[in-house]
C-alpha positions as CSV (number, residue, x, y, z in Angstrom):
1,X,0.0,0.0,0.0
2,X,1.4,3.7,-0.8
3,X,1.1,6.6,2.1
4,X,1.0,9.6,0.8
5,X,1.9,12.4,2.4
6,X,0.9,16.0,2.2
7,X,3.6,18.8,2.5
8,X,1.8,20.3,5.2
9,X,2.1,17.2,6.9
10,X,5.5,16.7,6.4
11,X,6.3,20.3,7.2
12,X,4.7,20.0,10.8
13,X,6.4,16.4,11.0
14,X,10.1,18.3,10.5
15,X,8.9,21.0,13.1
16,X,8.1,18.4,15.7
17,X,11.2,16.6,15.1
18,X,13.0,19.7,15.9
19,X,11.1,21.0,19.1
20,X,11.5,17.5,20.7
21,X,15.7,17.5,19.8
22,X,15.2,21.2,21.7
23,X,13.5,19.6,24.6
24,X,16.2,16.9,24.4
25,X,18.8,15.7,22.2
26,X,18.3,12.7,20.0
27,X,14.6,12.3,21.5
28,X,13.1,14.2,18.1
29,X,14.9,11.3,16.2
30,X,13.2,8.6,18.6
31,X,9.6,10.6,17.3
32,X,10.4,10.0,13.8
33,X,11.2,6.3,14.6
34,X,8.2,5.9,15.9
35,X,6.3,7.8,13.4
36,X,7.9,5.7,10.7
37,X,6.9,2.8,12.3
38,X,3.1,3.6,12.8
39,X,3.3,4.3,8.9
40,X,4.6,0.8,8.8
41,X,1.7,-0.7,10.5
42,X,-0.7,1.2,8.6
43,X,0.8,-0.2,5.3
44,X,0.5,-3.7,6.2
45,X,-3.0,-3.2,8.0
46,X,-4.8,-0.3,5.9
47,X,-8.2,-1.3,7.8
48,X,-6.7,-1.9,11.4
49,X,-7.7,1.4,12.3
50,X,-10.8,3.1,13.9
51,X,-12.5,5.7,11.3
52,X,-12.1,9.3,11.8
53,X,-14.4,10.5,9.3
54,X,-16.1,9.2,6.0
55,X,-12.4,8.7,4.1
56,X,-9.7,9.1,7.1
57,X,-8.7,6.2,10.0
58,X,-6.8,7.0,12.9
59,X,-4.1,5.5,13.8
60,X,-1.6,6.9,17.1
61,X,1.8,6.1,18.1
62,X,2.8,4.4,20.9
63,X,5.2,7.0,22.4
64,X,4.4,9.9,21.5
65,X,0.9,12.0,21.9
């Protein structure tokens, strides 16, 4: 299955990566992990997830709110 990403998205993704490096180093590397991981699981299990609305599922990450 392909993820697509929206700019936006991937503009707020760099901008939490850095504000967690600022609140400690290395941990806005650990988000990313994990954020690359939940895409992972959404890949391999597209419908695993609770809807959020009529075309959008949610899924979270573990670690991270």
């Amino acid at each position: 299955m392909n993820i697509h990403i929206l700019s936006c998205a991937e503009q707020e993704l760099a901008e939490a990566v850095d504000y967690y490096n600022e609140q400690c180093p290395g941990l806005g590397y650990e988000f990313a992990a994990e954020v690359n991981n939940t895409l992972g699981r959404i890949s391999s299990f597209p419908d695993a997830w609770p809807h959020f609305s009529d075309r959008t599922r949610r899924c979270m990450t573990n670690r991270f709110p």
